[in-house]
C-alpha positions in Angstrom: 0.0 0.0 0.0 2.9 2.4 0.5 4.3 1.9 -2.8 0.7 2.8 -4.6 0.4 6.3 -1.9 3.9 7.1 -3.1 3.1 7.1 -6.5 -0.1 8.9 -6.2 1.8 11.5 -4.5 4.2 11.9 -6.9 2.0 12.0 -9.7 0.1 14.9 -7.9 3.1 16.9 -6.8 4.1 16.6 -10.9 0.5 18.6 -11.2 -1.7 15.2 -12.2 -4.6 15.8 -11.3 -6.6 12.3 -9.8 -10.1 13.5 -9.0 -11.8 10.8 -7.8 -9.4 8.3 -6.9 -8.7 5.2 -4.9 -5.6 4.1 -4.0 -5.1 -0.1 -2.8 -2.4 -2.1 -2.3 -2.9 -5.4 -4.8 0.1 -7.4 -4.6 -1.0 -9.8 -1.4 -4.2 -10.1 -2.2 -3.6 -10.4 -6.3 0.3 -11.8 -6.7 1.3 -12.4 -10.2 4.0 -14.8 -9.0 2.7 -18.3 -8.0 2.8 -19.2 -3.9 5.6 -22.1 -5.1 7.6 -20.3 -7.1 9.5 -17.8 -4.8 10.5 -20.0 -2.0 13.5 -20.4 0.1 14.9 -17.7 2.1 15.4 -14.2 2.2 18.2 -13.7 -0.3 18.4 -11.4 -3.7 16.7 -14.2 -5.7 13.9 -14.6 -4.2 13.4 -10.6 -3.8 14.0 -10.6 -7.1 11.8 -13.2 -8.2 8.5 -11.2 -6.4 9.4 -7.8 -8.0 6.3 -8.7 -10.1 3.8 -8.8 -6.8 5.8 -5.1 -6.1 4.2 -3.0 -8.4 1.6 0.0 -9.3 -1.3 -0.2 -11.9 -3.1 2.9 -12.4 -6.8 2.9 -14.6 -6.6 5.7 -16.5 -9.9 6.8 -18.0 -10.6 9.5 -20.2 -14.5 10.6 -20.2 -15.9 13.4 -22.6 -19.4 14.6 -22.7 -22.2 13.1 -24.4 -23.5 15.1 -27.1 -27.2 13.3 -27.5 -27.6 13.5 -23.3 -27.6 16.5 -20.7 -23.8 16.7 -21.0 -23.1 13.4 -19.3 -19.9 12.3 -19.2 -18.9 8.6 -20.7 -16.1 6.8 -20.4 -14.3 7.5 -24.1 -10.5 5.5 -23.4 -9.7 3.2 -20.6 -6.3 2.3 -20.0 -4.6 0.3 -17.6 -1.0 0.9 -16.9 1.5 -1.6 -14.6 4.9 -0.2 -13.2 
C-alpha cells in the first residue's frame, strides 16, 4: 500500500490531477507470482523473483461529454498501466 500512496503522491506533486481516486495495495491479495515459485529464504533471488507482486497499476480513463444527453460524461478510453 505504501508503494501505490507514493506514487499517487508523486504524480500529484508533478501537477496530475486524480479526481476521484482510490488508491489499494494489490500485490497480497492479487500476486502475479505463484505461492511455489518464490521459495527459500530471504536472499536477492527470491526478492527478485517477487518484484512482479511489487508494483503499481493505475486505470486511466478518459471521459468526454455526451453530445445526445444533458452533457453526461462517458467513459471515451480506458487504459490500464502496470509499473
Amino acid at each position: 500500500m505504501e508503494r501505490a500512496v507514493a506514487a499517487k503522491e508523486y504524480l500529484v506533486s508533478k501537477g496530475v490531477r486524480m479526481h476521484p481516486y482510490n488508491v489499494r495495495g494489490k500485490g497480497n491479495e492479487e500476486p502475479l507470482t505463484k505461492p511455489d515459485q518464490c521459495t527459500g529464504p530471504t536472499s536477492s533471488q527470491v526478492i527478485e523473483c517477487l518484484a512482479p507482486d511489487r508494483r503499481v497499476e493505475f486505470e486511466i480513463v478518459w471521459f468526454k461529454p455526451d453530445e445526445h444527453a444533458d452533457g453526461a460524461l462517458h467513459v471515451d478510453r480506458l487504459y490500464l498501466v502496470r509499473m
